[in-house]
N, C-alpha and C positions, 0 to 999 in steps of 0.2 A: 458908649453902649456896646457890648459884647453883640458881636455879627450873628446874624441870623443862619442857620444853616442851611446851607447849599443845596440847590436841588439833584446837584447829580448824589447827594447820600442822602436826604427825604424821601425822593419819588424814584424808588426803586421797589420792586414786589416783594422780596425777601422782608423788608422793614415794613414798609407800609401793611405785611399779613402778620408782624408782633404790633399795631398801633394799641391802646387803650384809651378809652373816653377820658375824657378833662374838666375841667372847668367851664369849658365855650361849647362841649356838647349838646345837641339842642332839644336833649329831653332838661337838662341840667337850666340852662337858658328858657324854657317854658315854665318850669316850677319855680323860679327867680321870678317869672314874669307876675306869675299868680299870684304867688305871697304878697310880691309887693301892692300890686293893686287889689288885694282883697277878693279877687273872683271871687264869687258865689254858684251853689252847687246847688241844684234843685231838682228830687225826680217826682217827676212829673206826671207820669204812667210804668205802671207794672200789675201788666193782665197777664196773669201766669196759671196753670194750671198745680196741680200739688208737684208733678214733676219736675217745676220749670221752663216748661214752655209756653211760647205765648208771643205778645208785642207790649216791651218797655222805651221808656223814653227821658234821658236823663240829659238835662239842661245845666249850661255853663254859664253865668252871667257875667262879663268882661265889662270893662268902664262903658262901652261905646256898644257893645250888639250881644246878641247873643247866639250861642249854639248850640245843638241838640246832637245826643247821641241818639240812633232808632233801631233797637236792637231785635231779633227776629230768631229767637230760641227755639230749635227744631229736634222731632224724634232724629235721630241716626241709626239707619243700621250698623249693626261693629262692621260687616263685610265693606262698607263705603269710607269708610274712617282711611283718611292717609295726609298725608300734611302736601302729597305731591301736588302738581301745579293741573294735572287733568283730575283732579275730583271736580265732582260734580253735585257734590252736598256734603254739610258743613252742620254741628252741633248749633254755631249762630252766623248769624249774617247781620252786617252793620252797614249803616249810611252817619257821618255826620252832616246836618243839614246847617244850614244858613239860617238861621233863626230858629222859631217855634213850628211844628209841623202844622196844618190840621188834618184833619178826618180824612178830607179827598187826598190827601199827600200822602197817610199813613195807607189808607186803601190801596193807591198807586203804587208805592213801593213794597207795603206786602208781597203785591203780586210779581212784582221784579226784583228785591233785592237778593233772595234765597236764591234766583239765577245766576247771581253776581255777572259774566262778562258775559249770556244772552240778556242779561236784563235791557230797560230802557231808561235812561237817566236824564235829569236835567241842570243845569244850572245852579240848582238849588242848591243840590248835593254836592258838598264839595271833596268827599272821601267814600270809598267803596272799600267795604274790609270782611275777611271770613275770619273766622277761627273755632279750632276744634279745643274741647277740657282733655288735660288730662288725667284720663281716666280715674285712672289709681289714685293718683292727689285727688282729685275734685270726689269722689267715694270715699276717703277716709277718712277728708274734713266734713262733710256731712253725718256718715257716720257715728263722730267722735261727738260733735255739735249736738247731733238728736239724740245723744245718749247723754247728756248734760256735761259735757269731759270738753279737754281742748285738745288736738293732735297732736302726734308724733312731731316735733320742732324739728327733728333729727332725719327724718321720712323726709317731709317738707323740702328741706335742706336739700336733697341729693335731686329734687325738681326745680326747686327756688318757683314756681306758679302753678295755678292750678287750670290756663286756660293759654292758649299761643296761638297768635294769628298764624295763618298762612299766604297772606296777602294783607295789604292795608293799599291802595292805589286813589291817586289823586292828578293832579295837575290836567285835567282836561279828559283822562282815559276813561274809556265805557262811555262817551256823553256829561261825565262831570264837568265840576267849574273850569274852567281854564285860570292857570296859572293868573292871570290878567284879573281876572276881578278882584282878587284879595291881595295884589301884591302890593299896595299901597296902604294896606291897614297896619297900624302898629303892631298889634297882636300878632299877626300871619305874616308881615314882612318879612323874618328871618326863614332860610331855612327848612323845610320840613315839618313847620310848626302846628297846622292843621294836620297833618298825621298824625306827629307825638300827640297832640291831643287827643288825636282816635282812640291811640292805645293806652293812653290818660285814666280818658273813660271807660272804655274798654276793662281795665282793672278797675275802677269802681263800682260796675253793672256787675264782676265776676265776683266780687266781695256779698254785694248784697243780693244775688243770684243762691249762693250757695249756702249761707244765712237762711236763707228763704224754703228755701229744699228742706233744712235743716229743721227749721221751724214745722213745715205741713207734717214731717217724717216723727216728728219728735214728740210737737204739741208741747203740753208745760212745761214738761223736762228739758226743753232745749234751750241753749244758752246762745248766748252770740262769740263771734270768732276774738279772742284777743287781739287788742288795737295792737299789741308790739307784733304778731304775727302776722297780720292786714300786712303792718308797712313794711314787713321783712318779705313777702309774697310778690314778686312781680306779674313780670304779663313776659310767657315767653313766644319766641318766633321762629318760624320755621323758614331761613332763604335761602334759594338756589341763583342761578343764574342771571334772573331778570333785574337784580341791580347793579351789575359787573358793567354793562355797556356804558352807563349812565358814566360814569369818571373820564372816561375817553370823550364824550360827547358833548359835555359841558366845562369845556379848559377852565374858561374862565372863572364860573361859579367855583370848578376845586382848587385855583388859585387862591382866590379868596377865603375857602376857609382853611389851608396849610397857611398861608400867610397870618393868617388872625393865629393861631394857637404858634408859629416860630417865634412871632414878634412878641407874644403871652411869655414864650420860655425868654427870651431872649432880655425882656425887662428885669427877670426874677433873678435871671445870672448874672444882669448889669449893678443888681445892690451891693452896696458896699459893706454894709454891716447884718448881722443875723442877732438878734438880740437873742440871749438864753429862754426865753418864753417864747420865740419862736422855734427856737428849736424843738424845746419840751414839748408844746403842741405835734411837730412834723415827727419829732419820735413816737408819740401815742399813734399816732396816723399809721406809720409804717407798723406799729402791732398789729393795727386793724388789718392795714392789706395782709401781713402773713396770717390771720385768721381767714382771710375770703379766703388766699390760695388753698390753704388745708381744704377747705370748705368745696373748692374747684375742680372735680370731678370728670372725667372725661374718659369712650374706650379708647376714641383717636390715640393710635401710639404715637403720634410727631406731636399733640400738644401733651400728652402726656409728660414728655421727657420733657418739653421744652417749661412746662412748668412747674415739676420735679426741679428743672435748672432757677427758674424763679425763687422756690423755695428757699434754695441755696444762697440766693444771691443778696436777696430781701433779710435774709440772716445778717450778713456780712453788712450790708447798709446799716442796718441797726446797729451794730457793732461801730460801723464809721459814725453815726451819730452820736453816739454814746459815750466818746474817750473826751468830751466838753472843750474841744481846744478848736471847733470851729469859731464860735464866738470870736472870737480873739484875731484871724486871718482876715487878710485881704478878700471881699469878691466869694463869702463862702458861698453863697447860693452856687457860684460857677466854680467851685471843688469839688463840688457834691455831683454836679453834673458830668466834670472831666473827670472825675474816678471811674463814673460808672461807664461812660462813654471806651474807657481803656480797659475797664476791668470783666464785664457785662455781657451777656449774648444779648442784640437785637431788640430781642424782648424786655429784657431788665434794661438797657439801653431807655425804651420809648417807656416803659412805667415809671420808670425814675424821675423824668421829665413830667410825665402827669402828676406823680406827686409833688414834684415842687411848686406845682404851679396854684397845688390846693390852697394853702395857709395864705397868698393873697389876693383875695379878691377887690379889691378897692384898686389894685395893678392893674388884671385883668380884664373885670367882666364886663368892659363898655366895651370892648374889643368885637361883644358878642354880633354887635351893632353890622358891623362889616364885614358878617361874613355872606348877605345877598348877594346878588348881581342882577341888574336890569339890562345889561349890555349882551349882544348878541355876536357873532360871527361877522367879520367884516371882508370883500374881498378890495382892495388898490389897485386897480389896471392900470394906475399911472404910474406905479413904482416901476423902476428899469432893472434889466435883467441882471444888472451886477450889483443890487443892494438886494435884492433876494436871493443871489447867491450869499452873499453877506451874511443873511441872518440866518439862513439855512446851517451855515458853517459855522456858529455860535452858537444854533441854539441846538443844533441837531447830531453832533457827533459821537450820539450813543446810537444813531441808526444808522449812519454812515458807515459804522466801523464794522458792520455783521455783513458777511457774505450770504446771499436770500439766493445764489445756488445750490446752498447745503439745506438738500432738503429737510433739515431738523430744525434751519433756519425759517419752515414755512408748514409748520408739519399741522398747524390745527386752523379751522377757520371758523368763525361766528356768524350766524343766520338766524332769523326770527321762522319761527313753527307755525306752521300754514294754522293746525288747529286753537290752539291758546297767543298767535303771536306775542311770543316770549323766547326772548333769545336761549340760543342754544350754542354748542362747540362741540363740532367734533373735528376727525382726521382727515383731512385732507385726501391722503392717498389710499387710505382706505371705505371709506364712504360717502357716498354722490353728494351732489347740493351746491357745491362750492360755487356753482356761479350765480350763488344767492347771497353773496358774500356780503355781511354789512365791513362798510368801509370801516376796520378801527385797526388795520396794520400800517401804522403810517412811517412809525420807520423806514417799512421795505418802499414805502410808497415815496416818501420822501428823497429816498436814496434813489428814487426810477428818476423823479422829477429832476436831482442834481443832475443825474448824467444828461438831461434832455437841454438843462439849461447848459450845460459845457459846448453846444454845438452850436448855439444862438448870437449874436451881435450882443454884446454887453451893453449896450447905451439904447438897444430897443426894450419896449414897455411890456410889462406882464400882459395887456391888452393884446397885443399884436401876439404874442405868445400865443397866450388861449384859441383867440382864433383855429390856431390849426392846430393845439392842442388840446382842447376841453377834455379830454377826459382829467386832465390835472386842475381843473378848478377847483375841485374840493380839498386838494392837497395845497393848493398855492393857496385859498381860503386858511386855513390852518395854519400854514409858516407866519401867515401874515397877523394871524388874531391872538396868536399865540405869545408872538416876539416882546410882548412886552408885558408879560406876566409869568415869572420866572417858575411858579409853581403849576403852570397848568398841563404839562405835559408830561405821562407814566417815563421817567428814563429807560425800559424796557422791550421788549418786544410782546406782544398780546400774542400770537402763534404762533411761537420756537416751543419745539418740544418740551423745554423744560418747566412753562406759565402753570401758574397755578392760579385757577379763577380764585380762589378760595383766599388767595393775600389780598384780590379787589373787596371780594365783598366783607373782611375783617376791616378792612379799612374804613370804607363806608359807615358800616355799622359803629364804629369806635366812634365817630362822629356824631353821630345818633345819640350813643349814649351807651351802648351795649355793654354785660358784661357776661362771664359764664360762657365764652365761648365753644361749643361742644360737636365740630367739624366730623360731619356724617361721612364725606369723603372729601375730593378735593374740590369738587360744585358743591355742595351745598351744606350748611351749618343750621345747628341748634343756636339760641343764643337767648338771655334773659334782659328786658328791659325793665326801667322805673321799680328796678328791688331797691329796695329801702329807704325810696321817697315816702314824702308825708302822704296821707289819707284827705280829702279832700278839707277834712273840717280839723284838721292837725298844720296844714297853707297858713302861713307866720309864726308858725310858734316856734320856741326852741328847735334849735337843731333840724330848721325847715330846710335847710343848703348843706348839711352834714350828712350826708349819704353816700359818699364818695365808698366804694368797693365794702356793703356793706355786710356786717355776721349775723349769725343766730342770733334773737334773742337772749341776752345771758339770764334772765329770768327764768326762762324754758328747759334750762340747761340742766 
């Protein structure tokens, strides 16, 4: 089998801010889940006034339970409208609940979801989520609808939604469920899967939300939205910094899922043969992707160029597909990959690898299985002080090697905001705070820790260490949970001058599922989910799994 690649050229920032979603992505992996077991979609409640507002309620029925979306559509002023992280009201406000709501449940959270993080939550609730329309899309398909017409396809396009969270939060936060109740259910085992589902739902409340507008606005003359436009329309999202710390803090979990997608690629380059009908398939694919990119729109000038360079290069692929004499070679899956790998920036690098990985799924998608983790932080106080120097010296020689004299070596530091506790970054030398420093420079911290072990008896124990060291227990914590999970740790520094939060939270997000990346600066991004996944009641049919980087409608065209 063709080697998995290495983590000193995976988990580096530069790459990991060109990743793109896959096949094991776990919106990708949620709608797999659906199809196959047949969920059933049921809404349940929609008290809405002719505007749209009001309190709906839209039910998911999975093999084993069920769950509810409890949506809380509100006037807005334009003056309150902002996707930042201190608004303090929202066009809607959501809860996915743990079953069926009733009366006293929807009473109780009226009154507290529209607060979202003063609200009061319980258990039930296993996601808290806001989001604002926008504007213009969610007005011109209305609009077009109550005039009996269908929209601008082309308008659309340049939004890809009509509605983008600005938060979606789960695992325990605000009073929610704690990770622990659900992590043994099939359904919600993987990954992030009660989110994705939020914002599942979330797009199909925003379909028949707008319908609905359409409808009171309209009366006879209104028509409903085309089905091929629904599943061309995502749900998009508005994130800053509050998912950046997460990749530092849980090693293990982001081993697990770089590992599930190397070992993905890693199969596809190990075949030995490409038959002509796969290829034909992976050539019509790479149309599609150079239709999203035309389609992929950005003012950021660094993604701009850098997917101008895409353009470019996604040509050239085509061309390498197309002269028919892969068929024919050794290991073509891993041609297609070392071309790009030599020939590629970064970005065409890591798509090229997502596309290969599309045409098979019978390869990959059990892979999707592993990409949990139940395992926590562990610290050894009986390990001796010269097998953790050991493994510090293996696993750690991208922090060892940076001098954290140079103050550019140490220039930014990350702190959680007294008011929204939601991490934040700033300058070190230029603005206070720093001794509210969340622990995630472990490089520099790392390299404190080796010089501390270079003065100690090599044959005494990390126990007697800590003693007169604790301030290093979270650092020796780390070396020690880390050592044998080759993917869990950024090769980089999180505060040298030159980080960009904005390659963590591409990365993240590429996981997800994301696509349309559209980077407001270097914190915080635009990005579009579940474009051109099926429609609730479209779950099995044709082309339920075929949405990979999807285009306009060609009907609308």
């Amino acid at each position: 089998m063709v080697s998995l690649r290495p983590p000193e050229q995976i988990m580096r920032l530069d790459r990991m801010g060109a990743s793109h979603q896959t096949r094991l992505s776990f919106t990708r992996a949620l709608v797999r889940r659906m199809s196959k077991e047949s969920w059933r979609f049921e809404r349940l409640r929609f008290d809405l006034d002719p505007n749209g507002h009001g309190t709906s309620v839209f039910a998911i029925h999975a093999p084993n339970r069920t769950y509810s979306l409890i949506a809380f559509t509100h006037v807005l002023d334009p003056d309150q409208r902002t996707d930042r992280v201190i608004a303090e009201a929202w066009d809607a406000t959501f809860n996915l609940f743990d079953g069926v709501p009733s009366d006293a449940d929807l009473t109780r959270l009226a009154h507290n979801t529209p607060k979202q993080e003063v609200g009061r939550f319980s258990p039930t609730e296993l996601v808290l989520a806001r989001a604002n329309k926008s504007v213009r899309a969610f007005e011109h398909v209305v609009e077009c609808l109550a005039d009996g017409r269908q929209p601008d396809i082309d308008f659309l396009a340049r939004v890809g939604y009509l509605m983008r969270t600005t938060a979606v939060y789960g695992s325990g936060k605000f009073g929610c469920a704690d990770r622990g109740r659900i992590a043994e259910r099939p359904e919600t085992r993987g990954p992030f899967q009660v989110e994705m589902l939020t914002v599942y739902l979330i797009r199909w409340f925003t379909m028949e939300l707008v319908e609905y507008v359409a409808q009171a606005r309209g009366g006879g003359q209104a028509v409903k939205l085309d089905p091929a436009i629904k599943r061309f329309l995502g749900v998009g999202n508005a994130t800053g910094l509050g998912m950046a710390p997460f990749l530092a803090k849980h090693p293990i979990l982001i081993n697990n899922w770089v590992l599930a997608r190397e070992t993905a690629l890693a199969r596809v380059r190990s075949l030995d043969l490409a038959s002509k009908e796969q290829l034909s398939k992976l050539l019509k694919l790479i149309r599609r992707v150079q239709c999203h990119l035309d389609e992929w729109e950005v003012d950021d000038e660094i993604q701009q160029a850098r997917t101008s360079t895409l353009r470019d290069e996604m040509k050239d692929f085509e061309r390498l597909l197309s002269d028919g004499e892969l068929s024919s070679g050794e290991r073509p899956w891993d041609v297609l990959y070392l071309y790009a790998e030599t020939n590629y920036s970064l970005e065409g690098q890591e798509l090229v690898a997502s596309i290969l990985m599309e045409p098979h799924a019978e390869l990959i998608d059990e892979l999707a299985e592993s990409m949990c983790s139940d395992r926590s932080a562990c610290l050894e106080p009986s390990m001796s002080i010269a097998e953790l120097q050991t493994l510090i010296a293996k696993r750690y020689d991208w922090g060892l090697m940076r001098n954290y004299n140079d103050p550019d070596e140490q220039r930014y530091f990350w702190y959680y905001s007294q008011d929204k506790l939601e991490p934040r970054f700033s300058d070190r030398f230029t603005e206070p705070g720093d001794e509210y420093e969340m622990p995630l420079a472990f490089g520099r911290d790392i390299a404190a820790l080796d010089r501390e072990l270079a003065k100690e008896e090599p044959s005494s124990s990390v126990a007697r260490f800590l003693l007169t060291h604790p301030e290093f227990r979270h650092v020796v914590r780390r070396v020690q949970t880390t050592a044998y999970f080759p993917y869990s740790e950024i090769h980089d520094s999180l505060i040298s001058s030159d980080v960009r939060p904005i390659d963590l939270l591409r990365f993240k997000l590429a996981f997800f599922g994301a696509s349309k990346f559209d980077p407001k600066s270097d914190l915080w991004t635009r990005i579009t989910m579940f474009q051109g996944a099926p429609m609730p009641d479209d779950l099995g049919g044709p082309g339920s799994d075929n949405w990979f980087f999807p285009v306009k409608p060609e009907m609308m065209r």
